[in-house]
Short mmCIF file of the C-alpha atoms (twelve columns), coordinates in Angstrom:
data_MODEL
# 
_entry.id   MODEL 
# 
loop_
_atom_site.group_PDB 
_atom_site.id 
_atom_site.type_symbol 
_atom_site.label_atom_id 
_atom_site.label_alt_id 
_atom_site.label_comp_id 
_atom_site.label_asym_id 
_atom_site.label_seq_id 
_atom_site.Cartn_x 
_atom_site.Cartn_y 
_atom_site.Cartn_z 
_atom_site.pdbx_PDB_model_num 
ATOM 1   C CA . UNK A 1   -22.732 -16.489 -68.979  1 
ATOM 2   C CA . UNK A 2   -22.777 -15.000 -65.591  1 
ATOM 3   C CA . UNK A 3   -22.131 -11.168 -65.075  1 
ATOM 4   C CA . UNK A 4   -18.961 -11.188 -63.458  1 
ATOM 5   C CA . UNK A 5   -17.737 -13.069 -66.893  1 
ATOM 6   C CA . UNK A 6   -19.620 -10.425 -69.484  1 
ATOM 7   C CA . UNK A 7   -17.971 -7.301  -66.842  1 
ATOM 8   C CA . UNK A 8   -14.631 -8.939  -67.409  1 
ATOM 9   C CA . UNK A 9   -15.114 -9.098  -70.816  1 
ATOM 10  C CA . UNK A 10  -15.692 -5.404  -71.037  1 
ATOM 11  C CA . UNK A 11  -13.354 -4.221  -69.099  1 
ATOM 12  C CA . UNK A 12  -10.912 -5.397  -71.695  1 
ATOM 13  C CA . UNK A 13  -13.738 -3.886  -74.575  1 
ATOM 14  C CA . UNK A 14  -11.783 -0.800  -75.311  1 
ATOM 15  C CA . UNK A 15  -8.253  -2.299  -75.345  1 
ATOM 16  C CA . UNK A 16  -8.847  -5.085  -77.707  1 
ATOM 17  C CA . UNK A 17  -10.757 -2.608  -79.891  1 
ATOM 18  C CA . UNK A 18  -8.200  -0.399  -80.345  1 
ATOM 19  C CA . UNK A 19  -4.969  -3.027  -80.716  1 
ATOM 20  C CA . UNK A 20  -7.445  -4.281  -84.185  1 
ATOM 21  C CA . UNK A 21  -8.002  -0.864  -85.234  1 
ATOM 22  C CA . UNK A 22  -4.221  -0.153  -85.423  1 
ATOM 23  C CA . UNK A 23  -3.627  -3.453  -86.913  1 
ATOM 24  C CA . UNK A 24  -6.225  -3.263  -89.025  1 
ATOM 25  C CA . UNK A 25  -6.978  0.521   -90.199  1 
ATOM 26  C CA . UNK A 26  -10.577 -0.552  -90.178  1 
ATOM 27  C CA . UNK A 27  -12.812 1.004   -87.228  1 
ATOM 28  C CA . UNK A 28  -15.687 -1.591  -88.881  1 
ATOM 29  C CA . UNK A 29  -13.472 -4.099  -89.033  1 
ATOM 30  C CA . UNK A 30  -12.043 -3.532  -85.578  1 
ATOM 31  C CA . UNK A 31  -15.710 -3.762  -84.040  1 
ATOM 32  C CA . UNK A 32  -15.967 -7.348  -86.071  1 
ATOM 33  C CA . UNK A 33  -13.107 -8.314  -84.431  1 
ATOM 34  C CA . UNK A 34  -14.134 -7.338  -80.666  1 
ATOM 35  C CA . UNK A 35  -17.330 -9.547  -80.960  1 
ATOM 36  C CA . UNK A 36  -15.739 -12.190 -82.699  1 
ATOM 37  C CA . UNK A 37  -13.677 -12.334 -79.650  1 
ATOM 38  C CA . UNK A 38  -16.415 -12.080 -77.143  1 
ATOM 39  C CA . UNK A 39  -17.908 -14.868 -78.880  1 
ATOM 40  C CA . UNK A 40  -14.605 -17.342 -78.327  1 
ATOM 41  C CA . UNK A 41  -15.010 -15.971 -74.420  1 
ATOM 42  C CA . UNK A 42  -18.403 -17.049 -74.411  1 
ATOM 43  C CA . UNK A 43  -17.614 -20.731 -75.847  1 
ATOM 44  C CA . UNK A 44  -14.344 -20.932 -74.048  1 
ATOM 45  C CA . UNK A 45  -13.517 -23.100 -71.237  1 
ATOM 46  C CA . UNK A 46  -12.465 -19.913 -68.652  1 
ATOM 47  C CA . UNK A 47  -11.557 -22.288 -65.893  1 
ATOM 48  C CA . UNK A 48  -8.857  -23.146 -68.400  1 
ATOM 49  C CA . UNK A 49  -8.028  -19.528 -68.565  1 
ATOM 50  C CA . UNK A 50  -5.198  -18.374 -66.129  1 
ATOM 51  C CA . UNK A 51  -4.764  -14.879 -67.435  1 
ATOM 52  C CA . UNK A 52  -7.811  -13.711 -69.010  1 
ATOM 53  C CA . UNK A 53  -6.738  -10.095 -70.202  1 
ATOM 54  C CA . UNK A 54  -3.507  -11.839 -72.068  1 
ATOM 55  C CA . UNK A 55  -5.860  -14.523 -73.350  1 
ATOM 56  C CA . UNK A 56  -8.222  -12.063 -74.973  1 
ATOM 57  C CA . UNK A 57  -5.138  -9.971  -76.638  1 
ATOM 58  C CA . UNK A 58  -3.799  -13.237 -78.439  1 
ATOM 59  C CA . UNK A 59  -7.280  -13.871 -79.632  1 
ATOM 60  C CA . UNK A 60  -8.236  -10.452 -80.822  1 
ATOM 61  C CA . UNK A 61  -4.379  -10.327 -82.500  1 
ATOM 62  C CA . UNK A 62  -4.672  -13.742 -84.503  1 
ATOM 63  C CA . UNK A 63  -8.006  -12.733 -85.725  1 
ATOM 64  C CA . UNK A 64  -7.137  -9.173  -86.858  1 
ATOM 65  C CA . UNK A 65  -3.996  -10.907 -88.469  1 
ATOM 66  C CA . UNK A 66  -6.511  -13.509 -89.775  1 
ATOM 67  C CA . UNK A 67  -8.761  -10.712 -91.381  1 
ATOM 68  C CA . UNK A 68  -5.562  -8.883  -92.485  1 
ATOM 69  C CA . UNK A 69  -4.208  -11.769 -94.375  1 
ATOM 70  C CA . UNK A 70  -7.351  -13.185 -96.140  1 
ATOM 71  C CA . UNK A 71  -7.901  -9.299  -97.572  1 
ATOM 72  C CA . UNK A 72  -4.379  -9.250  -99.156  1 
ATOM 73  C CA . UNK A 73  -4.939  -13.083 -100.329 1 
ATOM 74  C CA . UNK A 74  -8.795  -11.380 -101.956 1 
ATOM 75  C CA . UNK A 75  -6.445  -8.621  -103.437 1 
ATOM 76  C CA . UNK A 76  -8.563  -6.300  -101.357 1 
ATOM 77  C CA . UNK A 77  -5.656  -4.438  -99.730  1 
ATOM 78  C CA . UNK A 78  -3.213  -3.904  -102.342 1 
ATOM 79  C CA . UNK A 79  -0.991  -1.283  -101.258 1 
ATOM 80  C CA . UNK A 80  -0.966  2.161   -102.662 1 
ATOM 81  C CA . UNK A 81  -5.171  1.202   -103.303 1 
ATOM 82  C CA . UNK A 82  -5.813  1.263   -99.415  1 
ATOM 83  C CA . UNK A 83  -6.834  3.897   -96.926  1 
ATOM 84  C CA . UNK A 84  -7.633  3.716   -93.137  1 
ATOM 85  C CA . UNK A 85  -10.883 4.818   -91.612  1 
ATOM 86  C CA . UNK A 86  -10.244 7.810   -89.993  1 
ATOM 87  C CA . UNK A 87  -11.360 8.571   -86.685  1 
ATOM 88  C CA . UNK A 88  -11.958 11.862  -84.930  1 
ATOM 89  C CA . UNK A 89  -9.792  12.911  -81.655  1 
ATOM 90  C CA . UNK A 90  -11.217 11.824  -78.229  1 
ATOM 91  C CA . UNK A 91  -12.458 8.371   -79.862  1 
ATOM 92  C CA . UNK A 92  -11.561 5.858   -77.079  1 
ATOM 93  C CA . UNK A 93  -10.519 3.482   -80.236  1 
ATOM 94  C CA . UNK A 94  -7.417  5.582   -80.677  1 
ATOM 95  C CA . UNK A 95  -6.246  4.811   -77.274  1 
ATOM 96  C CA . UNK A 96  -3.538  4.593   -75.722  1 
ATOM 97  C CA . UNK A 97  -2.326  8.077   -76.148  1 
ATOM 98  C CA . UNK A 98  0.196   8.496   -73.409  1 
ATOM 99  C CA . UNK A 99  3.190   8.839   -75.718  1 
ATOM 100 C CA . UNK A 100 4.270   10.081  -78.539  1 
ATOM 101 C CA . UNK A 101 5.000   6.695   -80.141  1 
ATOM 102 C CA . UNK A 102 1.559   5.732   -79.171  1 
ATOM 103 C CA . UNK A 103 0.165   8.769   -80.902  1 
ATOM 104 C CA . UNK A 104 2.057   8.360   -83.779  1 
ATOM 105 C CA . UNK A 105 1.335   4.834   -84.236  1 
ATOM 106 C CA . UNK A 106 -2.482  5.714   -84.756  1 
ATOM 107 C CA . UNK A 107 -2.256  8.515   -87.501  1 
ATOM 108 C CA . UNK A 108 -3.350  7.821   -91.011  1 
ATOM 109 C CA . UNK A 109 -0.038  8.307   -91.829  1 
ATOM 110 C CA . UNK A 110 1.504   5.567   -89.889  1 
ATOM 111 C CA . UNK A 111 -1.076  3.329   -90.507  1 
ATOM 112 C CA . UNK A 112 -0.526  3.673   -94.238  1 
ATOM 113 C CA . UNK A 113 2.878   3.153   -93.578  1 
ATOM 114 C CA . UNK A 114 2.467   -0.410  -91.567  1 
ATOM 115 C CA . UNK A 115 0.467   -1.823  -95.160  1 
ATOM 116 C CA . UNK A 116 4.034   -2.191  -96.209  1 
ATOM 117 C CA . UNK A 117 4.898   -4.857  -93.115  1 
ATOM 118 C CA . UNK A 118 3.935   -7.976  -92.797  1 
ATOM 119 C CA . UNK A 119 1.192   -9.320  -90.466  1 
ATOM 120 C CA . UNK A 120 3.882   -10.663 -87.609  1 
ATOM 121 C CA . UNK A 121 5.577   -7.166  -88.693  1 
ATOM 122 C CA . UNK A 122 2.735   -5.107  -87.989  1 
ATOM 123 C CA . UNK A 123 1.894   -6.951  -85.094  1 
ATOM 124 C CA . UNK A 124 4.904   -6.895  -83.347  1 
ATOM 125 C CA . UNK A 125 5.507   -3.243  -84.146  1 
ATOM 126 C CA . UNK A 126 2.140   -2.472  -82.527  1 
ATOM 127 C CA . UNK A 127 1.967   -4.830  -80.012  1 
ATOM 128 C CA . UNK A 128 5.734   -3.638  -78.708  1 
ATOM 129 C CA . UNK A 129 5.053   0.518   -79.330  1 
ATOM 130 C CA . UNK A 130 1.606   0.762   -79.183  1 
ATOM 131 C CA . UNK A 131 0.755   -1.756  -76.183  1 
ATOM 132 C CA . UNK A 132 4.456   -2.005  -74.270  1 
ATOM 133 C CA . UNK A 133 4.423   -5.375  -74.620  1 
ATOM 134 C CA . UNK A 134 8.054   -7.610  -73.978  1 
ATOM 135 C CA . UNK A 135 8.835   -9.659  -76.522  1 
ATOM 136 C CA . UNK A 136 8.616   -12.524 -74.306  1 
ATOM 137 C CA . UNK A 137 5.090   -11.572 -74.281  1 
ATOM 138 C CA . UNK A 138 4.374   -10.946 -78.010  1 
ATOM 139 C CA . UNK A 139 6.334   -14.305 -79.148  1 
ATOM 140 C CA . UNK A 140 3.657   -16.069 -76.711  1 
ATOM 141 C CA . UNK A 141 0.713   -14.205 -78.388  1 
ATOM 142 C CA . UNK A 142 2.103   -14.591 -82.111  1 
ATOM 143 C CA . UNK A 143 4.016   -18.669 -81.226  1 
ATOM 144 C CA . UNK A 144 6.991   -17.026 -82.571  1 
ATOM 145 C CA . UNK A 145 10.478  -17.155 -80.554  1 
ATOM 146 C CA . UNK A 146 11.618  -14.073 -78.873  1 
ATOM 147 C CA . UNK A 147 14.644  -13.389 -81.474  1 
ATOM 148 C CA . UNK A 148 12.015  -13.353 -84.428  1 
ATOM 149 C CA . UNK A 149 9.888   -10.939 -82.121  1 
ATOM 150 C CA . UNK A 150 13.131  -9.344  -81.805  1 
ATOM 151 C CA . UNK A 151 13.966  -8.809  -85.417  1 
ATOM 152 C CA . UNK A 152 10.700  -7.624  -86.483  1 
ATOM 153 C CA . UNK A 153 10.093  -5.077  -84.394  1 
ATOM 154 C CA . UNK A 154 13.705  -4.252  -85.375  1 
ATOM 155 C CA . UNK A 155 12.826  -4.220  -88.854  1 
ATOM 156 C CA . UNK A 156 9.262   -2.469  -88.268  1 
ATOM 157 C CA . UNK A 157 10.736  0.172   -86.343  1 
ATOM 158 C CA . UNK A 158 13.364  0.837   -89.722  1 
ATOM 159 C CA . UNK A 159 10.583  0.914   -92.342  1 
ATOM 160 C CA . UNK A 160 8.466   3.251   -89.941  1 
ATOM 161 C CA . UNK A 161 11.237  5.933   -89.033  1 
ATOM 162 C CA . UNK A 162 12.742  5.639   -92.352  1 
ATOM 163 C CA . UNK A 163 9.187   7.604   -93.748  1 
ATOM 164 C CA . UNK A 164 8.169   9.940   -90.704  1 
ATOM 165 C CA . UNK A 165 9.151   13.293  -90.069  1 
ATOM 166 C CA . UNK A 166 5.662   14.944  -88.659  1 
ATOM 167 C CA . UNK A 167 5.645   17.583  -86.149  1 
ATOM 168 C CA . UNK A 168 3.083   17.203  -83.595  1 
ATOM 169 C CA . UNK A 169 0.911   20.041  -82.686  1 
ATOM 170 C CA . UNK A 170 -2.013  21.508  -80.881  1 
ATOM 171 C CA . UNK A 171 -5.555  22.065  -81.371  1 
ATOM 172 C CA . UNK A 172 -5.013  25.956  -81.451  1 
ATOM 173 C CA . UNK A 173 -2.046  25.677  -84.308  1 
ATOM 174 C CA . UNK A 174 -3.829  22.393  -86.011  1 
ATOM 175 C CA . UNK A 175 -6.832  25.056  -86.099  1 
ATOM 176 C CA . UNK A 176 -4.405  27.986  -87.630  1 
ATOM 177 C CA . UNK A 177 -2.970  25.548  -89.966  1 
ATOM 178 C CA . UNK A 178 -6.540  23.986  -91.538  1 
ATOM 179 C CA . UNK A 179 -7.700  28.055  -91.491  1 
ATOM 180 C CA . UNK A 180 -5.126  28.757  -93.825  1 
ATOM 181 C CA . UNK A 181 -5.328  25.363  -96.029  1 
ATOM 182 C CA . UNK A 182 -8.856  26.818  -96.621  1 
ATOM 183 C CA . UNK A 183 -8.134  29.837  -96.955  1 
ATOM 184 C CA . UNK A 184 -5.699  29.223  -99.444  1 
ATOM 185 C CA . UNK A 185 -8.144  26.847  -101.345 1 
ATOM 186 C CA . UNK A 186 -10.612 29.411  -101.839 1 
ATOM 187 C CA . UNK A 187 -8.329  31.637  -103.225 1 
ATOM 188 C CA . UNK A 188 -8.622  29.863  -106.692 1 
ATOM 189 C CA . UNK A 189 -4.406  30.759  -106.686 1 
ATOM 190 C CA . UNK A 190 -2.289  27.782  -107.094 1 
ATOM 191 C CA . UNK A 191 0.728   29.305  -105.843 1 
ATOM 192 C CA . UNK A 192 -1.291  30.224  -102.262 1 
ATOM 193 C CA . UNK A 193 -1.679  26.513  -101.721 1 
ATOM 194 C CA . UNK A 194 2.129   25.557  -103.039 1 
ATOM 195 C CA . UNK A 195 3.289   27.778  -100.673 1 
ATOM 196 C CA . UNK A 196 2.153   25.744  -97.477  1 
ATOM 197 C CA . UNK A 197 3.580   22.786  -99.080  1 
ATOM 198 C CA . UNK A 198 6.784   20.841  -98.525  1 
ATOM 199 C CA . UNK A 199 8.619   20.157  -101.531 1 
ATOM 200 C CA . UNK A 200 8.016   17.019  -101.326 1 
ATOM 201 C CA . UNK A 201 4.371   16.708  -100.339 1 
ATOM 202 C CA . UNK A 202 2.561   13.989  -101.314 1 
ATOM 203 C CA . UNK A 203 -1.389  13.468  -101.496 1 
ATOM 204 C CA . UNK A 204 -3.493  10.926  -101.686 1 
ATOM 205 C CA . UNK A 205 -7.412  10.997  -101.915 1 
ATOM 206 C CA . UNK A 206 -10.586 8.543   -103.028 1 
ATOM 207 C CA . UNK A 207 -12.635 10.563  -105.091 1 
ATOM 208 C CA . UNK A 208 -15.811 10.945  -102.872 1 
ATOM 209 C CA . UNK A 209 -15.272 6.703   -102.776 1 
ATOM 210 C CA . UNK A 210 -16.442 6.652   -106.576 1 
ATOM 211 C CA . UNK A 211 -12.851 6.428   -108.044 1 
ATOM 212 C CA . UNK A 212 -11.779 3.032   -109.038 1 
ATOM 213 C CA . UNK A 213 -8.471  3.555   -107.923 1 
ATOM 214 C CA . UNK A 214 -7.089  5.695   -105.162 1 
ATOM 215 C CA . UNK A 215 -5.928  9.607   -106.802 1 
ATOM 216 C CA . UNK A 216 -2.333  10.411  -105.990 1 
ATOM 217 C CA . UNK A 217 0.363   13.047  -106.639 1 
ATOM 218 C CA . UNK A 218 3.670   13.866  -105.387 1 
ATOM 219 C CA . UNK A 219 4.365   17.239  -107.199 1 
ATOM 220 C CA . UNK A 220 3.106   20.605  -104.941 1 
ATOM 221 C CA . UNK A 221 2.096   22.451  -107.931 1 
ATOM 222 C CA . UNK A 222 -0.612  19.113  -108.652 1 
ATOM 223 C CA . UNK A 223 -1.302  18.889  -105.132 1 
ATOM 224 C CA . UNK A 224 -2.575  22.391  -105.402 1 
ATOM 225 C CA . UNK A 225 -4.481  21.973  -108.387 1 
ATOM 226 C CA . UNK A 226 -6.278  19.220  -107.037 1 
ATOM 227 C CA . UNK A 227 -7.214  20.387  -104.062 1 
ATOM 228 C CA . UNK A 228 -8.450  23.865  -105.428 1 
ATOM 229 C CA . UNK A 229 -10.454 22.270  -107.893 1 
ATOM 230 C CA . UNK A 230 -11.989 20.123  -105.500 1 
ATOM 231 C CA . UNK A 231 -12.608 22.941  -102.659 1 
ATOM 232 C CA . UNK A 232 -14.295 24.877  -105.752 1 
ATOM 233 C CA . UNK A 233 -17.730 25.279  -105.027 1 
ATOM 234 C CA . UNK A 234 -20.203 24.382  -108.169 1 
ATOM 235 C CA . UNK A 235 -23.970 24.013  -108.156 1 
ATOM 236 C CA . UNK A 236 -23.615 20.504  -109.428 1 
ATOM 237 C CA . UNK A 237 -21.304 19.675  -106.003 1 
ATOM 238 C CA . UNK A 238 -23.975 21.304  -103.521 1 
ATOM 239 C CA . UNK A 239 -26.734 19.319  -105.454 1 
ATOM 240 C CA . UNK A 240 -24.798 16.635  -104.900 1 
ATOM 241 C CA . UNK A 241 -24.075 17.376  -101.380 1 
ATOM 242 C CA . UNK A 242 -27.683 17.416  -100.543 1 
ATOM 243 C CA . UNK A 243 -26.938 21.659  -99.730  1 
ATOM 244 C CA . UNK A 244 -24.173 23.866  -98.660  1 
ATOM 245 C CA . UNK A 245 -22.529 22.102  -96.023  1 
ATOM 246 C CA . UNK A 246 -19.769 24.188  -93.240  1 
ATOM 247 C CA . UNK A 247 -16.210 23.983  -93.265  1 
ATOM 248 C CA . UNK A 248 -14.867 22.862  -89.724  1 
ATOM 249 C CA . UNK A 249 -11.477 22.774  -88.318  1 
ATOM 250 C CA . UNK A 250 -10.808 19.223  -86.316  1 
ATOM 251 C CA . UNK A 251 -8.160  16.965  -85.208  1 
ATOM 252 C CA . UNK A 252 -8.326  13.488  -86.382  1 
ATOM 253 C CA . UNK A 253 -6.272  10.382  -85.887  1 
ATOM 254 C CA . UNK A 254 -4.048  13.290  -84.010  1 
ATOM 255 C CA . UNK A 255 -3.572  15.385  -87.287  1 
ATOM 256 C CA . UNK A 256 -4.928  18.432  -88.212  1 
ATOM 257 C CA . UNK A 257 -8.001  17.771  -90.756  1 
ATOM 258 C CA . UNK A 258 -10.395 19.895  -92.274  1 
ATOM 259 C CA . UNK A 259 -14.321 18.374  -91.998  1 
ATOM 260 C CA . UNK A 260 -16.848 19.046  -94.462  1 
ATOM 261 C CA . UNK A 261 -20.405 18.492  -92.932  1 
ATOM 262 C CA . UNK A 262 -24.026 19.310  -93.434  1 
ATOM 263 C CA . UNK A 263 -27.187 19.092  -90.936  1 
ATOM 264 C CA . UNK A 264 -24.522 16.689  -88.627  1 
ATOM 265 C CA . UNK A 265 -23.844 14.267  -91.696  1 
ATOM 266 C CA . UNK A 266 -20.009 14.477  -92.286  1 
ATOM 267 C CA . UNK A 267 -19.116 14.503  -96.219  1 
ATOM 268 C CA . UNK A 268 -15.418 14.228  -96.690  1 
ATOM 269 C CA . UNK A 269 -12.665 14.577  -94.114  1 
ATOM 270 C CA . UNK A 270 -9.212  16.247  -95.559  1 
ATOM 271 C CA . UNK A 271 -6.205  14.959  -92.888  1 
ATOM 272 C CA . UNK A 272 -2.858  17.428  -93.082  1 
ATOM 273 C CA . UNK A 273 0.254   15.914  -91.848  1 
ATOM 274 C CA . UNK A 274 2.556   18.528  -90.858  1 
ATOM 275 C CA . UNK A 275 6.581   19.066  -90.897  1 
ATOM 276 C CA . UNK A 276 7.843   21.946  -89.642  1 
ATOM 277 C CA . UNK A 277 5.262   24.672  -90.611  1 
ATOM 278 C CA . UNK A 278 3.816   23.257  -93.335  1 
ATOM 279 C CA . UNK A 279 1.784   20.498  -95.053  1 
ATOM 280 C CA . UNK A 280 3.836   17.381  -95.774  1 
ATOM 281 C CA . UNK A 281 1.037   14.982  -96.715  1 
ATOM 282 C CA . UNK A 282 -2.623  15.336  -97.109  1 
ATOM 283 C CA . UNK A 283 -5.284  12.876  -97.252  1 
ATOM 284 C CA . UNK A 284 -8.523  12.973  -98.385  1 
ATOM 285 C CA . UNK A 285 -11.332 10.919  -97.492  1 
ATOM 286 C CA . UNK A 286 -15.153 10.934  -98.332  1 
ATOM 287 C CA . UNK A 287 -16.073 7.543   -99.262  1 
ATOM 288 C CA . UNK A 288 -19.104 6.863   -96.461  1 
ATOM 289 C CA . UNK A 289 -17.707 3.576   -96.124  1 
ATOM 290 C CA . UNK A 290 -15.031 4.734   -94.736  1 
ATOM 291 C CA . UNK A 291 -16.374 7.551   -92.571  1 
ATOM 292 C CA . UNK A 292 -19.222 5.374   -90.436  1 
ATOM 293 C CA . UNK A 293 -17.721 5.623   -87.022  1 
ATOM 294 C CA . UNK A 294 -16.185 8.847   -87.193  1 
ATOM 295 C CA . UNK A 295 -19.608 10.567  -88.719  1 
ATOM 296 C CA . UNK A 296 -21.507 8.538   -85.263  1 
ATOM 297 C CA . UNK A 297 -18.904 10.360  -83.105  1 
ATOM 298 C CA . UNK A 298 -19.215 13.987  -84.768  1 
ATOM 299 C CA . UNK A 299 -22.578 13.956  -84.207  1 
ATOM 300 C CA . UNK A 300 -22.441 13.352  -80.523  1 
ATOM 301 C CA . UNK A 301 -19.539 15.800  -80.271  1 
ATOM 302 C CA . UNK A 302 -19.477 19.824  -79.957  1 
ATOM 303 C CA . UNK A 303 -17.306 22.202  -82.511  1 
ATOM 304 C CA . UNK A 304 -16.058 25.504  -81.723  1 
ATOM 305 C CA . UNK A 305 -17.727 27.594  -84.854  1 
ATOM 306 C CA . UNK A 306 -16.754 26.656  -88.554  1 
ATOM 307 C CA . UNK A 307 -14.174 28.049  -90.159  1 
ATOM 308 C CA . UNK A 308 -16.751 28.947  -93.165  1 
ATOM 309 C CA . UNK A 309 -20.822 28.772  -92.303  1 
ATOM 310 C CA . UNK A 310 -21.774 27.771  -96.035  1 
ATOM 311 C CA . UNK A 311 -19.474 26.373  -98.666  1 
# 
């Protein structure tokens, strides 16, 4: 393959990767999905090929919805037993970023969220928010007809808004807001954490990845509980930690997150979705199967000091 054909390829590298992450959740998967489609470029009659960038979105979408399907047909993504990679802020995967729908459509949140559609659901509803794609466009890429690209992004867009209510923010409040999540954990007080909570909060975490099934809870004063016992710092945790690792303030998937790491290795992430001016949802994550990418990209980032030095 010549180099003009490999340059065009690449040029389209960080687009296709980011339409599978979002229709996927899977920054792993999402990289599976680029080279599988470099591959059908390679084998691919390209005289054939009138529009190559609209060519290359079709097959990156069918094979995300491909992967997406035969996980739910293995029972591997059940919903309510799922979580997203999470990836940290200024990762070209969570691009485009322009708007606030395209922001939105790339927090863990949202992505939790669009396990409840179904593949031509999610597809549509990224494809049409995410990417600004006409439906004329999206029934080409999905053989659909225009009304059913119509009616699911009709019914996407109901299921999506039906659930979110987040408040953006900046780094400097995202940074105020994790400062006082930990400082509210450390307390040992249950009441200092209930207090930043919505009434309705809801959390959902994966138990360092060893738990069988993903932990939940939609009651503030068990939200608190579990968080302060986990933030709790015991001998047995640091041995298990490998040391004392630092407690940094970061935004992630455009959410406010607290980041547990130690010598550059990242241990668990802790995403806070915010309403108003306080917590509405948190997630936690520290199954390393899940935090691959975003531990490559925190190393080869710089923080502004930790909120605590040694946990």
């Amino acid at each position: 393959m010549d180099t003009a054909t490999v340059e065009r390829f690449e040029a389209n590298r960080s687009r296709l990767a980011s339409l599978a992450y979002r229709l996927l959740g899977s920054a792993t998967e999402a990289e599976d999905v680029v080279q599988d489609a470099f591959l059908r470029w390679q084998a691919a009659d390209r005289t054939r090929i009138k529009v190559p960038e609209a060519w290359l979105t079709k097959v990156a979408t069918n094979l995300s919805l491909d992967r997406l399907r035969s996980a739910r047909a293995r029972h591997e993504r059940t919903f309510g037993e799922w979580l997203p990679e999470p990836l940290l802020d200024g990762d070209p995967m969570l691009g485009p970023a322009d708007t606030v729908v395209q922001r939105e459509s790339v927090t863990l949140a949202v992505l939790m969220l669009l396990e409840r559609l179904s593949p031509n659901e999610r597809a549509v509803y990224v494809l049409r928010e995410a990417f600004s794609y006409s439906h004329a466009e999206i029934a080409e890429i999905l053989d659909i007809s225009v009304s059913a690209s119509q009616q699911h992004a009709h019914r996407a867009r109901q299921r999506v808004a039906a659930e979110r209510d987040a408040t953006e923010v900046d780094d400097a409040t995202a940074r105020k807001i994790v400062e006082a999540f930990v400082e509210a954990a450390s307390t040992g007080r249950t009441e200092a954490l209930v207090a930043l909570l919505t009434d309705d909060a809801t959390a959902v975490a994966d138990g360092a990845g060893g738990a069988k099934r993903l932990l939940r809870s939609s009651v503030p004063e068990r939200i608190a509980a579990m968080f302060r016992a986990g933030f709790k710092p015991t001998p047995a945790k640091r041995r298990l930690a490998g040391g004392s690792p630092s407690i940094h303030a970061a935004m992630v998937n455009g959410s406010p997150a607290m980041v547990a790491a130690l010598d550059g290795r990242v241990l668990g992430v802790v995403v806070l979705e915010v309403r108003g001016e306080r917590i509405s949802a948190l997630c936690g994550i520290a199954g390393q199967s899940r935090l691959g990418r975003f531990g490559e990209w925190w190393k080869r980032e710089d923080h502004p000091d930790p909120i605590i030095a040694s946990w």
